[in-house]
C-alpha angles and dihedrals in degrees: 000000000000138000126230110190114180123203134175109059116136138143113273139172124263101277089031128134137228137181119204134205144219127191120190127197098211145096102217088054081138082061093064137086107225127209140158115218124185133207118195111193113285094013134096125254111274132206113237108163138011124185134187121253076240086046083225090110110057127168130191128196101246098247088058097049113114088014112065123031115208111209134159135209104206089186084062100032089237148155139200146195116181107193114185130171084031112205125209088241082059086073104117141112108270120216133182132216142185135205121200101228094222109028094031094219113160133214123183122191130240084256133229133249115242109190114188106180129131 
């Protein structure tokens, strides 16, 4: 079983920044796949950012791109969503996930609340 534990989350201004965490409990963190979703009320979760368990492979959702930056620390088991230039339609709860490359096997965290009003 592994643990997924977000931080970061917070209320900023339109044009604000955050920086999320994730946190993972395991020892083969270089074995997962690592992504952050979001869910905003009445809508379905979305997928934002993927990363390789390399970090060499690394996908947006096209209305991130340019804006948040995914990247993972596997010394730390760590990681990381960098979101600049933060739009009121960015308002969502992020969550992050993790699929194990070989099993399969999928964790999801508890998720963090992003808040983007003037």
């Amino acid at each position: 079983q592994v643990q997924l534990v977000e931080s970061g989350g917070g209320t900023v201004q339109p044009g604000g920044s955050l920086r999320l965490s994730c946190a993972a409990s395991t020892t083969f963190f270089n074995q997962y796949v690592m992504c952050w979703h979001r869910q905003a009320p009445g809508s379905q979760r979305e997928l934002v950012a993927a990363i390789s368990p390399s970090g060499t492979t690394i996908n947006y959702k096209d209305s991130v791109k340019g804006r948040f930056t995914i990247s993972r620390d596997n010394t730390h088991n760590t990681v990381y969503l960098q979101m600049n230039n933060l739009k009121p339609e960015d308002t969502a709860a992020y969550y992050c996930y993790a699929q194990h490359t070989y099993t399969k096997r999928e964790y999801w965290g508890q998720g963090t609340q992003v808040t983007v009003h003037a």
